[in-house]
LUMDOMAR-399061 format. One record per residue (C-alpha): x, y negated, z negated; residue in one letter. Coordinates in pm, 1 decimal. Each point is the difference from the previous one (the first is absolute). Example, Ala and Ser with C-alpha at 12.3 -4.5 7.8 and 13.67 -1.06 7.14 Angstrom:
- 1230.0, 450.0, -780.0, A
- 137.0, -344.0, 66.0, S
This chain:
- 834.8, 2450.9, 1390.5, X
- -152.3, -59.2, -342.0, X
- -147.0, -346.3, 125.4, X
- -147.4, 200.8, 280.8, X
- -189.5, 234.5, -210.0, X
- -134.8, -278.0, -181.6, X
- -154.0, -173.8, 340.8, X
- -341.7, -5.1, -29.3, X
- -261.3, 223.1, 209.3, X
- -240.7, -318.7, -23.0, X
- 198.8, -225.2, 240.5, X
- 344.7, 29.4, 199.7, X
- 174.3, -337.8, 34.5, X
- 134.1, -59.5, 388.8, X
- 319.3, -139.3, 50.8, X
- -164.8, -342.4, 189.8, X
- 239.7, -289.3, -67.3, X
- 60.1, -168.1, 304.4, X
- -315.2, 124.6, 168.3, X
- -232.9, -271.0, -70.6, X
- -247.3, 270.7, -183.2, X
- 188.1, -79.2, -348.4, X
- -96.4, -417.5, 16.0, X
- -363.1, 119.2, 126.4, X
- -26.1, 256.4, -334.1, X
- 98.1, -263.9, -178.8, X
- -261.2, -243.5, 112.7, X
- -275.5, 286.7, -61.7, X
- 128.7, 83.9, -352.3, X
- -45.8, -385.2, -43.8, X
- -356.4, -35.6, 154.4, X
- -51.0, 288.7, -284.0, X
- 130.5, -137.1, -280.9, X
- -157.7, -379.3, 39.6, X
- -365.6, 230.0, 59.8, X
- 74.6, 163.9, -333.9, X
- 96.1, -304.9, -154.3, X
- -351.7, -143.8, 121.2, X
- 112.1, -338.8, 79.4, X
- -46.6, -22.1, 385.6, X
- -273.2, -193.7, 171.0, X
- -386.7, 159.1, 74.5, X
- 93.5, 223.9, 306.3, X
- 277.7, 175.8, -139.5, X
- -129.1, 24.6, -365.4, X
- 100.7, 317.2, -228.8, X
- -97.0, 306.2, 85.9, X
- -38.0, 323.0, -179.4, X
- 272.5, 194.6, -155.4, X
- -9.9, 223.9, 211.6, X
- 35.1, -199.6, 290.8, X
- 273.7, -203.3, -184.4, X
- 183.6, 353.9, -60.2, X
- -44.0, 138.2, 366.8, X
- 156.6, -335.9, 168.0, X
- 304.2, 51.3, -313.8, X
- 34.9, 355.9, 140.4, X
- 34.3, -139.7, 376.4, X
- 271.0, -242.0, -75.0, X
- 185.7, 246.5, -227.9, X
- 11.9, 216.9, 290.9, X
- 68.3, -279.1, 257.5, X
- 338.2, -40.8, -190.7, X
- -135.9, -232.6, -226.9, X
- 247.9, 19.7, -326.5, X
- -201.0, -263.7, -193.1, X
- -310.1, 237.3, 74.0, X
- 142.2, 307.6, -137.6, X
- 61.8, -224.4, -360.6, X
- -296.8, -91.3, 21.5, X
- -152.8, 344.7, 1.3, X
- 226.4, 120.8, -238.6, X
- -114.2, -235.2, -253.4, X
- -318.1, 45.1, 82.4, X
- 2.5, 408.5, -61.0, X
- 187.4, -45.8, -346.0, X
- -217.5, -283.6, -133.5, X
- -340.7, 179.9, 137.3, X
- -79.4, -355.2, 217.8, X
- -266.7, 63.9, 285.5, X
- 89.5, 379.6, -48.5, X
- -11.1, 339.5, -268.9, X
- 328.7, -48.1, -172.2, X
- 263.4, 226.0, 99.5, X
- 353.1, -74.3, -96.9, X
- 112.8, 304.3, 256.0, X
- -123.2, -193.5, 282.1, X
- 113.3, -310.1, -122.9, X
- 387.5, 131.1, -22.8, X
- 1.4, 134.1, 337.5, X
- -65.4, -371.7, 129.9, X
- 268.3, -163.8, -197.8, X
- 253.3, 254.7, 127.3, X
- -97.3, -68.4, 329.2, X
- -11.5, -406.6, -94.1, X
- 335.5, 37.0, -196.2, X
- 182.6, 189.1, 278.6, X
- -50.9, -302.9, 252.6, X
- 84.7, -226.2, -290.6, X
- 350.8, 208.8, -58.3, X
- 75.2, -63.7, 351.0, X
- -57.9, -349.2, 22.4, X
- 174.9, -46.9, -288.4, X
- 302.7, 143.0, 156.1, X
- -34.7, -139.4, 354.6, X
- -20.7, -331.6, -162.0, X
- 273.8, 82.8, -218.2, X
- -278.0, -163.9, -383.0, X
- 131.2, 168.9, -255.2, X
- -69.3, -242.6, -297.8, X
- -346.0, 50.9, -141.3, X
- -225.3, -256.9, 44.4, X
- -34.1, -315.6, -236.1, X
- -276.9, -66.1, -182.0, X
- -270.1, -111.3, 151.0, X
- -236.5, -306.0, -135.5, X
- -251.1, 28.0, -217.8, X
- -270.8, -307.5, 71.7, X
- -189.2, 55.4, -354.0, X
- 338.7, 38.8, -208.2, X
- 139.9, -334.3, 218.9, X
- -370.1, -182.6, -85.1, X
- 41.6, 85.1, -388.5, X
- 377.4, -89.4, 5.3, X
- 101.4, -267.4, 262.0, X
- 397.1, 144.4, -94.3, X
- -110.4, 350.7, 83.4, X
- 127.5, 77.0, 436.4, X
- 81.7, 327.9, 118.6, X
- 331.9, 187.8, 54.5, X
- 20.3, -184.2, 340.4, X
- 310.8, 126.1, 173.3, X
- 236.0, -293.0, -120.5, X
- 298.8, 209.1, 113.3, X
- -47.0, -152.5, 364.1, X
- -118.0, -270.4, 23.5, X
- 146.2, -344.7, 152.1, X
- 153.0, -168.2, -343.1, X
- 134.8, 360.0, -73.8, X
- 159.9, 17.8, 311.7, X
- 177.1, -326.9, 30.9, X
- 90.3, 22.8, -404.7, X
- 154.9, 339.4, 107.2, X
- 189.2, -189.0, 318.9, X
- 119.9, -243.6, -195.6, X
- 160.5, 195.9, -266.7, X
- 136.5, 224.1, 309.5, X
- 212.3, -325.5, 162.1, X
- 111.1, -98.5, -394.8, X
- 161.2, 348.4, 6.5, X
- -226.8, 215.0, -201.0, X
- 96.6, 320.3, 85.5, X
- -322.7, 139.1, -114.1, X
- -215.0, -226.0, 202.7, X
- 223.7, 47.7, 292.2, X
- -123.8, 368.8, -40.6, X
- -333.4, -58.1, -38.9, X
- -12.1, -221.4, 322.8, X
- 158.3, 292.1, 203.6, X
- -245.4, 223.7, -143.1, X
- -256.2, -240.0, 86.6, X
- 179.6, -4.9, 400.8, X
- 11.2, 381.2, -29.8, X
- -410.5, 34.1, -87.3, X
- -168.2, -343.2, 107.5, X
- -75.7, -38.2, -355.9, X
- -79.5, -399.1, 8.3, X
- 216.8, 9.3, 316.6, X
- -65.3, 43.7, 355.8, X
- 224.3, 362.0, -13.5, X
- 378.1, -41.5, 152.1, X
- 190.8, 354.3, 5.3, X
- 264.9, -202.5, 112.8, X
- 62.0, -265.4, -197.5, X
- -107.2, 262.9, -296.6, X
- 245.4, 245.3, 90.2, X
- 301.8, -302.8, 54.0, X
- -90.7, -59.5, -382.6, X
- 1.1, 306.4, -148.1, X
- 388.1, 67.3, 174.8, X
- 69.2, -326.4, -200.2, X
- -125.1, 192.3, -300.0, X
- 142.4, 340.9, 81.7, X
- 367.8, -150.2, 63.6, X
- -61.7, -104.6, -365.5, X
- -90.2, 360.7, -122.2, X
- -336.7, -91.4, -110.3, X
- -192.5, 302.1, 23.8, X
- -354.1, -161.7, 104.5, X
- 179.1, -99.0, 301.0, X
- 161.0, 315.9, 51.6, X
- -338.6, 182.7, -77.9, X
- -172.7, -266.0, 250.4, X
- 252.3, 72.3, 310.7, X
- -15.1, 363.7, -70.5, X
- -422.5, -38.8, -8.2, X
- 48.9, -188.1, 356.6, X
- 209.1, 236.0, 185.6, X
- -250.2, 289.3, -130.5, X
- -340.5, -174.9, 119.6, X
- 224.1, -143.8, 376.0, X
- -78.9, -369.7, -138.1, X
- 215.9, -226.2, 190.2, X
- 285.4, 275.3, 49.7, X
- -22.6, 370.6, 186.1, X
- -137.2, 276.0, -263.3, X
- 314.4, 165.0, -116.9, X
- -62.9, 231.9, -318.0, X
- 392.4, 58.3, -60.4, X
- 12.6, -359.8, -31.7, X
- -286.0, -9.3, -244.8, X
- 115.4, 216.8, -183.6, X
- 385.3, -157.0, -80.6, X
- -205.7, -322.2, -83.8, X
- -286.9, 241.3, -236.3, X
- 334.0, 174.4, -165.2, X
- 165.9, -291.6, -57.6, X
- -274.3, -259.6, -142.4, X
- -52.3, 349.6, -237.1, X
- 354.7, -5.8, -89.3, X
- -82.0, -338.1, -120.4, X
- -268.6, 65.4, -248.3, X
- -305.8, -90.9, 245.9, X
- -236.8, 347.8, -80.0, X
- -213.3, -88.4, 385.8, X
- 341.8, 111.1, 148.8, X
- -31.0, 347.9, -132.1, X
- -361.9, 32.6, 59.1, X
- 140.2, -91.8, 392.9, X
- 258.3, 270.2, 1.5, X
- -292.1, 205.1, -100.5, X
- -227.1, -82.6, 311.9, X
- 279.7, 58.2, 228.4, X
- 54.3, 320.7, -165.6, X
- -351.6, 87.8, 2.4, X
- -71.4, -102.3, 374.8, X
- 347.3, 197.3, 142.8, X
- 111.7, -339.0, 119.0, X
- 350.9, -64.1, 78.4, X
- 38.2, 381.2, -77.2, X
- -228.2, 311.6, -112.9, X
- -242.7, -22.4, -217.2, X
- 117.6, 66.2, -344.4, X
- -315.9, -2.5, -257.4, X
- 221.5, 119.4, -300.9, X
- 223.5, -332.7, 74.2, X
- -313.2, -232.0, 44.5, X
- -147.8, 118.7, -359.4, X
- 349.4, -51.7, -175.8, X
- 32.4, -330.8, 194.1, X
- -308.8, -53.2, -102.7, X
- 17.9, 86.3, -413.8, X
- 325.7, -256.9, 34.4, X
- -306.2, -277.3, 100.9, X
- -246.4, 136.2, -276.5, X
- 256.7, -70.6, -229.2, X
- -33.5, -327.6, -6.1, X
- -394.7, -10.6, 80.4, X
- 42.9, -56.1, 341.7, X
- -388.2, -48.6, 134.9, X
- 61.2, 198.6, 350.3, X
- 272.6, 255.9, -186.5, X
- -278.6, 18.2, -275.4, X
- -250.8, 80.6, 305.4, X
- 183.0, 249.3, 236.9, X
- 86.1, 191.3, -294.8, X
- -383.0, 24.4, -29.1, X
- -90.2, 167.6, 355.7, X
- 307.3, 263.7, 7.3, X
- -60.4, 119.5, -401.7, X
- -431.3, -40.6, 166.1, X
- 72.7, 215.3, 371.5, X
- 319.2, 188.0, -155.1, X
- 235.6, -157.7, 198.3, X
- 400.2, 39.2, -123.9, X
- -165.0, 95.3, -336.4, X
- -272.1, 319.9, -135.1, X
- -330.8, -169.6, 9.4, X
- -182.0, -163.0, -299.9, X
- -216.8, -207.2, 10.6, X
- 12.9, -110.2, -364.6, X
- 322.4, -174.7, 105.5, X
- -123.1, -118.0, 282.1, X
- -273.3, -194.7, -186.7, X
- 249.7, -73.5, -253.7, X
- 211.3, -144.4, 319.0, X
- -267.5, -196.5, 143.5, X
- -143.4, -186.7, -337.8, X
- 351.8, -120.9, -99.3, X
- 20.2, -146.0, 396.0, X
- -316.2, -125.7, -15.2, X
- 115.7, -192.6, -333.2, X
- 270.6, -186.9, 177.0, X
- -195.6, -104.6, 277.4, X
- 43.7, 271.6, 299.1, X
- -303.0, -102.5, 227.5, X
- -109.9, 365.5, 111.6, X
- 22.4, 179.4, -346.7, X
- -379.1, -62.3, -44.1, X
- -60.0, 132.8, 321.6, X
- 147.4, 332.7, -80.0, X
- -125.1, -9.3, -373.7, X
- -369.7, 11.7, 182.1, X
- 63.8, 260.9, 176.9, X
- 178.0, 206.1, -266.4, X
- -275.6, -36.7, -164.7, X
- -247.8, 53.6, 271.7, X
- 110.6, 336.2, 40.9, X
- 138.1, 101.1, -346.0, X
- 309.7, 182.0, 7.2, X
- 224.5, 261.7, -227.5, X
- -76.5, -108.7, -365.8, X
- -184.9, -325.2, 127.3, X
- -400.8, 43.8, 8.8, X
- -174.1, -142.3, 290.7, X
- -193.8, -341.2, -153.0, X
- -191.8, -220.8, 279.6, X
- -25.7, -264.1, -286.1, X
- 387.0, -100.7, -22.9, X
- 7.0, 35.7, 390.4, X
- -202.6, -203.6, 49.2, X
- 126.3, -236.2, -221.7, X
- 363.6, 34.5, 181.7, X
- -126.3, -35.3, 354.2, X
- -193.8, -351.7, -162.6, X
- 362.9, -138.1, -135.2, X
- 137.3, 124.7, 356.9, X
- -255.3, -186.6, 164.1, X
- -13.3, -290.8, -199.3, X
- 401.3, -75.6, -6.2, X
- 16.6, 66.2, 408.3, X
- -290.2, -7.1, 206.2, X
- -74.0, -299.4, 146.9, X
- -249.3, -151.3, -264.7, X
- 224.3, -190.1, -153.0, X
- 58.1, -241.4, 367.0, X
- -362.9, 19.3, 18.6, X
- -77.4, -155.6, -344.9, X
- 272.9, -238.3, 38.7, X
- -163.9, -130.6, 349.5, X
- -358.5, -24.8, -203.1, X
- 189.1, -237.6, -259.6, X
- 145.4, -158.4, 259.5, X
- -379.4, -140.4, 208.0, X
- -148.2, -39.4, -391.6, X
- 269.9, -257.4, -72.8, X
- -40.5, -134.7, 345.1, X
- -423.1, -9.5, -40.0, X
- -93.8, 308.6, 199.6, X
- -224.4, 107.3, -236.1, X
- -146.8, 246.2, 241.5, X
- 282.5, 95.4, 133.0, X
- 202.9, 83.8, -328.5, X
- -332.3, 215.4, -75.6, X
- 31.4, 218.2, 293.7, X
- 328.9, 56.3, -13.0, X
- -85.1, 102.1, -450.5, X
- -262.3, 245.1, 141.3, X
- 150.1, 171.5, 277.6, X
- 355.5, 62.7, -233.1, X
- -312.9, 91.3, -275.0, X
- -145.5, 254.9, 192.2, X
- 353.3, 184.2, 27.0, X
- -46.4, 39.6, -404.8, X
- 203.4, -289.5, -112.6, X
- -119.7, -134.0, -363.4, X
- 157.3, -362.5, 50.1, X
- -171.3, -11.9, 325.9, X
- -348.2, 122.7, -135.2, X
- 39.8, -211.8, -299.1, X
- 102.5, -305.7, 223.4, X
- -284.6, 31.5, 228.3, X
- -254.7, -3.9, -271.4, X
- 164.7, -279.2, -206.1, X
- -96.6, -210.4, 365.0, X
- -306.7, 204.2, 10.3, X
- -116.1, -116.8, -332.4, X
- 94.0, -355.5, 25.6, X
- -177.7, -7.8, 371.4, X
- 333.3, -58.1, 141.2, X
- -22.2, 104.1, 320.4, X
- -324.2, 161.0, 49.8, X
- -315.2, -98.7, -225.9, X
- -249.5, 119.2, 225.0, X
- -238.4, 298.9, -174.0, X
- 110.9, 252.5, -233.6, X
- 331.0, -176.5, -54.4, X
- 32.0, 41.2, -317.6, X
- -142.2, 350.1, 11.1, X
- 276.0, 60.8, 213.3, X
- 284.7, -143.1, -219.0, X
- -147.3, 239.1, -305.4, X
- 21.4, 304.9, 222.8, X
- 403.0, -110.9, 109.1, X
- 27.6, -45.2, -356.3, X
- -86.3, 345.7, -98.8, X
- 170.9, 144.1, 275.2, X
- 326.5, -169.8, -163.5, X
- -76.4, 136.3, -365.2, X
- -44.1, 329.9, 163.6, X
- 340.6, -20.2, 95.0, X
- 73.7, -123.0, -389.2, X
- 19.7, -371.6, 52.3, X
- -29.8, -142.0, -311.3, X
- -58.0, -362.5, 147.5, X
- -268.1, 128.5, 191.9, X
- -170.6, 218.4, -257.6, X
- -21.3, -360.8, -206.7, X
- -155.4, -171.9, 273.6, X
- -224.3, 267.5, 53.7, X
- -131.4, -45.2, -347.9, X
- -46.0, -359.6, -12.1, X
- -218.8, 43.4, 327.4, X
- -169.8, 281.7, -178.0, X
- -39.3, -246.7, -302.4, X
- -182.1, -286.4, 265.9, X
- -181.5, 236.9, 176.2, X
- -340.8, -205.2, 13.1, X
- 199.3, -341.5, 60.2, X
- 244.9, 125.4, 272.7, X
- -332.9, 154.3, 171.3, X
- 136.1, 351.6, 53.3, X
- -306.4, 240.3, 70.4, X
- -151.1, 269.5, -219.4, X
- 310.4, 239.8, -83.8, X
- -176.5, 250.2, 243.3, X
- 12.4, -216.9, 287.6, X
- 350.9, -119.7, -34.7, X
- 257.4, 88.5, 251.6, X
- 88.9, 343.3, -194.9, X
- 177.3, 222.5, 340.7, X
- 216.8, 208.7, -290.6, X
- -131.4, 381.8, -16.6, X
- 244.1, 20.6, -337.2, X
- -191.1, -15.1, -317.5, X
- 215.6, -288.8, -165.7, X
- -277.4, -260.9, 150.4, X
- -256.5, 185.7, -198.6, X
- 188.4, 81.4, -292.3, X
- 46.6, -337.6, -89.8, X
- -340.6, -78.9, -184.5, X
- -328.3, -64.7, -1.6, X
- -1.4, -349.6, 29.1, X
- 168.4, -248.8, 136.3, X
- 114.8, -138.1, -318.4, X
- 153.4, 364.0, -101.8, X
- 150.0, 16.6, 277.3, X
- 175.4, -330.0, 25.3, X
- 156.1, 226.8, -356.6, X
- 97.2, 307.7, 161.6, X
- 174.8, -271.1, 246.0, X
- 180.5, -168.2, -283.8, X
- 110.5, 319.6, -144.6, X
- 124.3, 152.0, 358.6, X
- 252.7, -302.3, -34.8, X
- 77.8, 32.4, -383.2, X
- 115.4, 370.7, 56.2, X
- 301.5, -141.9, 188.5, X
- 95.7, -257.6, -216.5, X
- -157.5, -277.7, 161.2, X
- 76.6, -334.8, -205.8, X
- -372.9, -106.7, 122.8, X
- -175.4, 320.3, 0.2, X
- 112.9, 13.3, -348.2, X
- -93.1, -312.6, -137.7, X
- -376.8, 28.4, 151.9, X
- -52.8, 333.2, -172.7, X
- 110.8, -138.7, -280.4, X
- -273.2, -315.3, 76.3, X
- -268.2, 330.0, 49.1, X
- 77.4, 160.4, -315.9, X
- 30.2, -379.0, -198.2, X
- -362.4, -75.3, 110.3, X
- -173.1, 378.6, 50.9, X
- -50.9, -49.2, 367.3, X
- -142.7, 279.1, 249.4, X
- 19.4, 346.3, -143.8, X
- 410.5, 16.6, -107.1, X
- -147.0, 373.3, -221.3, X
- 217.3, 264.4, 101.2, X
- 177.1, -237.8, 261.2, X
- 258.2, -225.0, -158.0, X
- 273.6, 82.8, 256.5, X
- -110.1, 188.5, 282.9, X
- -244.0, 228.1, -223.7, X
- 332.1, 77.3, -245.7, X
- -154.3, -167.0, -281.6, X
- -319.0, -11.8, -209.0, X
- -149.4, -307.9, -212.1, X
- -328.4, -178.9, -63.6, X
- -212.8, -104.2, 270.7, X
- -241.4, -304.6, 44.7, X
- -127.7, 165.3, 365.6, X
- -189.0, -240.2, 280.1, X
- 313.8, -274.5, -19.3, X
- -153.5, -214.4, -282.6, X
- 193.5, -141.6, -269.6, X
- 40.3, 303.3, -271.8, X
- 151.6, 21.1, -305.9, X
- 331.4, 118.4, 169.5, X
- 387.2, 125.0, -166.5, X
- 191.8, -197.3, -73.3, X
- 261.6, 191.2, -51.2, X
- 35.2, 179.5, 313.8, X
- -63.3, -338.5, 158.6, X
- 348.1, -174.7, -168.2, X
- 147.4, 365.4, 83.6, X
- -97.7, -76.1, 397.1, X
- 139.6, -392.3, -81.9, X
- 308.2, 91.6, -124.2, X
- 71.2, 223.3, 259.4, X
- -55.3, -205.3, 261.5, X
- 257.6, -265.0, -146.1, X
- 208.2, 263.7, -3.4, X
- -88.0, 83.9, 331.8, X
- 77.1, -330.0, 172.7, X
- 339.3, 10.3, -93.6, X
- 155.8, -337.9, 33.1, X
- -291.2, -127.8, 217.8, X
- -126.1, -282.9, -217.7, X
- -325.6, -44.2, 230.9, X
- -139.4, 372.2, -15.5, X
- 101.7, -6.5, -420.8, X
- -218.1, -316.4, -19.1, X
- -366.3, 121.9, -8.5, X
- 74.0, 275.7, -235.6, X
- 212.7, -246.4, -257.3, X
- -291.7, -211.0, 16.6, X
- -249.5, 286.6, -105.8, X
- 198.0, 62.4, -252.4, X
- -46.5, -316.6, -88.6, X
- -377.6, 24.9, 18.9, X
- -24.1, 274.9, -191.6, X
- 155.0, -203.0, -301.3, X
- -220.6, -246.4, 38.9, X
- -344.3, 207.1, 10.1, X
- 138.9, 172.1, -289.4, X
- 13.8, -297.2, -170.8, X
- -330.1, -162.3, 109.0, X
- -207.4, 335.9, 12.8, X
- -107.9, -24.6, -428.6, X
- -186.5, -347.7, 183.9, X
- -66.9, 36.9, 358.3, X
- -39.8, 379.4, 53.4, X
- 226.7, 224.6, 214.9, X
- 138.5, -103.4, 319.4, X
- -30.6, -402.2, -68.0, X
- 254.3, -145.2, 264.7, X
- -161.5, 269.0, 282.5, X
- -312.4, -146.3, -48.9, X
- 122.7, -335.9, -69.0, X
- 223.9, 22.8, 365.6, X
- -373.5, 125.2, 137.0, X
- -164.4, -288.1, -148.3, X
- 263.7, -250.0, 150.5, X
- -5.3, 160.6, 321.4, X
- -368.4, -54.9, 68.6, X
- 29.1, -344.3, -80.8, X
- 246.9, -39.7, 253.9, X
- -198.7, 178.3, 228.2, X
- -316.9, -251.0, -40.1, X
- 218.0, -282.6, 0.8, X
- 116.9, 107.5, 359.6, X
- -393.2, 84.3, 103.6, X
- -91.7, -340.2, -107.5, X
- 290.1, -178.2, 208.7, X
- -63.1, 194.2, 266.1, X
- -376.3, -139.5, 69.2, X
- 97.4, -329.5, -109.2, X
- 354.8, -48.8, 163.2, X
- 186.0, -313.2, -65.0, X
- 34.9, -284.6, 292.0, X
- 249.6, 46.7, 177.8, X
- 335.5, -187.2, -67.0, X
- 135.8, -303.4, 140.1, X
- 386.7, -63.5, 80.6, X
């Protein structure tokens, strides 16, 4: 009933799976996002915002769920539209709801891995992402392996595996013949697993009093899931009344032990007072710590706690919104997406790796957006006009979302404005009605700072070294903006070469060392202008302040004429 009242009045999502309408709202939220994007051919080029938000509104109410993230992300960060975080939570309930129930239909709990990053993987060649190593072919046959050698363990795992189609084309059977292997042997996953089966009707007829001998007994055990099944059979009246007192002591026996779906169910009864006086303090309480061991819908119901506000808990749109982007991120379908767009970049589908970036982009994805205008930016792709206007605005859209990797990019384009070719700051692709874009400066070169500093406020090993590099050398106007506008200091204005800190700039060095951990690569750049610093001390009574910057400047141009020269006088060509 809650999730009801939160529907929005702006669009009501149909029920259209199996219609045909859902794959054809699909396709149109698609055509929108590639116009948006503004990489399709001459007949189909971008078209306004508004357009681009009327087609978005179509699909969302087509039955489009990649539509309805899209809007939402486009109402909280103010994209193509007046900001309005209200609006924007109404579309990720509606998104998340479809999400929670293919999540259960498809029976993906485990959050999604991490996806890959393509400018962390260019800097480090040992940098991949999460990937979901759990099934994949080696895995599998390691685990089979172990399983015939008599691990008892594996021999689990591979019914689970039977049980879910985890890795494994799914086999209730053969699952459920290996789990009475287990159960004759008292272990309680087994027990647990057979009780689960005859619960859900998988392989064998539904029979709750059966469930519940196998639930009491994998309990009796020491396995905490068995309790938290007593407590749904208690809770749902099956294999006798309903019994809500029972299900909340069954379920307190779970919690005990930090049981993630104990942890959770506690949550909604102390949240809808159900077996228990209402409060929603411990309901929030309930849902954090089951959120902290991994229970896949606790963000879900943290948004909407705090969507609504509740006894003692204020309403605040900001940490909804933040819970229905963790929901969303560990198990909506981005993840597959991203992993497909890997897939044609390592196979040479440049374009089609891109597509597949924008469209999971467009749904408010940071790794997408930062992917697509790492290709973008490199001409990867698409280098037809605008391109690498159009990887600066994917950039921004990222930092607005508080990607530090992106908000560094961002400022090195700002930095190479006039050599990249990006237009006049007023003609850029700017759709964002939020004031962030024109907060950031009033050049490009103070706003390639406010860039740096967006990624230094979160402890970003590179954001941190290049403000120290801005305050070493006085570039842009750092007064009154050292970290995000926390900090005051000396400024040299118009990104010359000032007189600079030094102080603050080892400060920034130092903590970005610290900051990159036991990442040798990222600690690199600030040891070595550490380094540099030494040395200018030393040679600044001679050579004047800043002697290996200019000296590196000096260098570099004579690189760079070297290169002009061979370039219109190139050398024969070479024989075998």
């Amino acid at each position: 009933q809650q999730q009801q009242q939160q529907q929005s009045s702006v669009v009501k999502k149909p029920n259209l799976k199996g219609t045909g309408l859902d794959d054809a709202a699909n396709v149109a939220f698609e055509l929108a996002a590639l116009q948006a994007a503004g990489v399709l051919p001459e007949p189909w080029q971008q078209p306004s915002e508004a357009m681009i938000q009327l087609r978005l509104q179509a699909a969302a109410n087509a039955g489009s769920t990649a539509a309805l993230l899209s809007l939402s992300d486009r109402y909280f960060t103010g994209l193509g539209v007046p900001r309005s975080p209200h609006t924007a939570l109404q579309y990720a309930n509606l998104a998340a709801r479809q999400i929670a129930q293919d999540v259960e239909k498809d029976m993906r709990f485990d959050p999604a891995p991490e996806p890959l990053d393509l400018r962390e993987k260019w800097m480090d060649a040992q940098h991949a992402g999460g990937g979901d190593i759990e099934d994949t072919e080696d895995m599998v046959d390691l685990e089979e392996d172990m399983a015939q050698r008599g691990s008892y363990a594996a021999q689990r795992r591979m019914a689970y595996r039977r049980l879910m189609g985890r890795g494994v084309d799914a086999d209730p059977e053969a699952a459920f013949q290996n789990f009475q292997v287990g159960a004759a042997q008292g272990d309680p996953y087994a027990l647990f697993n057979i009780g689960y089966m005859f619960l859900r009707g998988m392989h064998v007829s539904q029979d709750a009093s059966a469930a519940r001998r196998y639930f009491l007994e994998s309990a009796q055990r020491g396995l905490p899931a068995g309790w938290n099944g007593l407590g749904v059979l208690h809770w749902n009246g099956m294999g006798g009344e309903q019994n809500m007192t029972a299900a909340y002591e069954a379920f307190m026996k779970g919690a005990a032990h930090e049981h993630s779906d104990s942890l959770f169910n506690l949550g909604m009864m102390c949240q809808y007072g159900l077996g228990t006086p209402r409060n929603d303090t411990r309901a929030l309480e309930y849902y954090l710590r089951a959120d902290a061991v991994g229970h896949w819908r606790a963000p879900y119901s943290l948004a909407l706690l705090f969507t609504s506000g509740g006894q003692g808990i204020p309403m605040d749109w900001g940490l909804a919104e933040e819970w229905y982007r963790k929901f969303f991120v560990e198990h909506s379908k981005w993840s597959k997406q991203l992993e497909a767009a890997d897939t044609s970049l390592e196979e040479g589908d440049e374009w089609g790796a891109l597509v597949r970036y924008l469209l999971v982009a467009e749904q408010g994805d940071i790794t997408a957006a930062s992917n697509a205008a790492f290709m973008l930016q490199r001409g990867q792709g698409y280098n037809g006009p605008g391109h690498m206007d159009l990887a600066a605005s994917l950039y921004e859209r990222a930092m607005l979302r508080d990607s530090p990797s992106a908000a560094v990019q961002l400022g090195y384009m700002l930095l190479q404005a006039q050599e990249l070719g990006l237009p006049p700051w007023e003609q850029r692709v700017r759709p964002f009605a939020s004031a962030i874009s024109s907060s950031l400066g009033e050049n490009d070169v103070d706003r390639a700072v406010s860039c740096f500093a967006r990624a230094a406020d979160v402890v970003d090993p590179e954001g941190l070294y290049l403000m120290g590099w801005v305050w070493q050398h006085g570039i842009g106007n750092v007064s009154a903006r050292g970290s995000g506008g926390k900090e005051s200091g000396s400024n040299s204005g118009g990104g010359s070469i000032g007189v600079g800190d030094p102080a603050r700039a080892r400060e920034y060095y130092e903590r970005a060392i610290e900051a990159a951990g036991e990442s040798r690569s990222r600690a690199m750049a600030p040891r070595l202008a550490l380094l540099g610093m030494r040395v200018d001390a030393w040679l600044a009574p001679v050579l004047g302040p800043h002697a290996t910057m200019r000296a590196a400047t000096w260098l570099g141009a004579k690189v760079q004429s070297v290169g002009r020269v061979l370039g219109a006088h190139p050398p024969p060509p070479q024989t075998s």
